[in-house]
N, C-alpha and C positions, 0 to 999 in steps of 0.2 A: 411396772405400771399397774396401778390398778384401773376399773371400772368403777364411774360409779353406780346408784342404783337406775338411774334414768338412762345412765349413756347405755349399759347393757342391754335394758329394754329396749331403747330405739332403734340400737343396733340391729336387733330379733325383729323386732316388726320391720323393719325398711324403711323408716323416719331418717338415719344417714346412711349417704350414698360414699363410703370412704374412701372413694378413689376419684369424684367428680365435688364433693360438696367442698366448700371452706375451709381452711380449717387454722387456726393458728395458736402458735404457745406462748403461753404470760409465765411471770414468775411473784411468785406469793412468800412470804414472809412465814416466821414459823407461827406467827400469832392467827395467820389465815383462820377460816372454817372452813375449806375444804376438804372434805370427806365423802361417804360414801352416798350421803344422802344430799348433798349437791346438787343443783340440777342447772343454774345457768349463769355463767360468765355475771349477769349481773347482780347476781346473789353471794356472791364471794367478796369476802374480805379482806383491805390488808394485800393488796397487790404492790410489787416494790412502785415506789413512786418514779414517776416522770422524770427520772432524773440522773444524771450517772454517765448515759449513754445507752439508757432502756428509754424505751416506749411506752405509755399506758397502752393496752392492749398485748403487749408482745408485738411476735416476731410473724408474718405467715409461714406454714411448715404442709407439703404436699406429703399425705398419705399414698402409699402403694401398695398394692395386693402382689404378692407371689404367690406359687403354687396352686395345686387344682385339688387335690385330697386332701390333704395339709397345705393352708392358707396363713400367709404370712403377713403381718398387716406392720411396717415399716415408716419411717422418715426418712423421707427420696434425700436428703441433706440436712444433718444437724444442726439446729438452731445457733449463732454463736453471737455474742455479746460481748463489744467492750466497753470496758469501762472508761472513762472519760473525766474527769474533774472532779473522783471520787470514787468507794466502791458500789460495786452491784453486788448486793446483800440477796439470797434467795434461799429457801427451804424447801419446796414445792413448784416442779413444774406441771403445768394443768395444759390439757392440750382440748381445744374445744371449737365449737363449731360458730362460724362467723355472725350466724344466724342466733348463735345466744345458748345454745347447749352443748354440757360440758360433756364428753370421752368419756374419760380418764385423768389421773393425776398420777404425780410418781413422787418421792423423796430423794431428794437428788444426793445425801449425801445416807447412809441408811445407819448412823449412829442411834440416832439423828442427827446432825449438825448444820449449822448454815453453811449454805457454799459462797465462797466472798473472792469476787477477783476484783483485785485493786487496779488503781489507775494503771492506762498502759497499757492491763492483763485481758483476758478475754475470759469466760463462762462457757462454755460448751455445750449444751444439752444432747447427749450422747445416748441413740436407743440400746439396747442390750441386744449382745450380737443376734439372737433371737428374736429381734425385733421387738414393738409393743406390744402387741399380741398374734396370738396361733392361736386358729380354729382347725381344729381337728375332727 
């Protein structure tokens, strides 16, 4: 996962609360501009369309903190998508705040390639055992 430049800042100031505020994942295309200078859900392009068996918007997805020196910052339950009358095409999952400010984003496949579950299949957005992020 990365950060991008706004979600790190907000982070450091106390602008998200990542264990009480919104939050939910979309999935974005490889054509997206999601990157690091991203700053709000409505500023993104190229999200998968409406269609498939996704949602515009995505999915909701609860942030949790562990630990107390080392802070773990997790998804209580991995996002998961099926496909439905077609596939779900995605490049980029973004995880961002309800309120319209993006996290982070990640590459879901780190070739890069698109990740594509066909009819039937499901998509999984899976945090890295490590979670999204450690504050140390």
């Amino acid at each position: 996962w990365v950060f991008t430049n706004g979600g790190r800042t907000s982070l450091i100031d106390g602008l998200f609360d990542i264990d009480s505020d919104t939050w939910k994942m979309a999935l974005f295309l490889s054509t997206s501009n999601i990157g690091a200078a991203s700053t709000t859900y409505a500023g993104l392009t190229n999200e998968h369309a409406n269609a498939n068996g996704y949602s515009t918007g995505g999915m909701s997805v609860t942030l949790q903190l562990s630990g107390t020196t080392t802070v773990k910052v997790d998804i209580q339950t991995d996002p998961v998508w099926t496909a439905a009358g077609g596939s779900i095409v995605a490049r980029f999952g973004v995880i961002y705040e309800v309120a319209g400010n993006v996290l982070c984003y990640c590459l879901l496949d780190d070739t890069p390639a698109d990740v594509t579950a066909t009819t039937g299949n499901t998509l999984t957005v899976a945090a890295h055992t490590s979670g999204v992020f450690t504050l140390a």
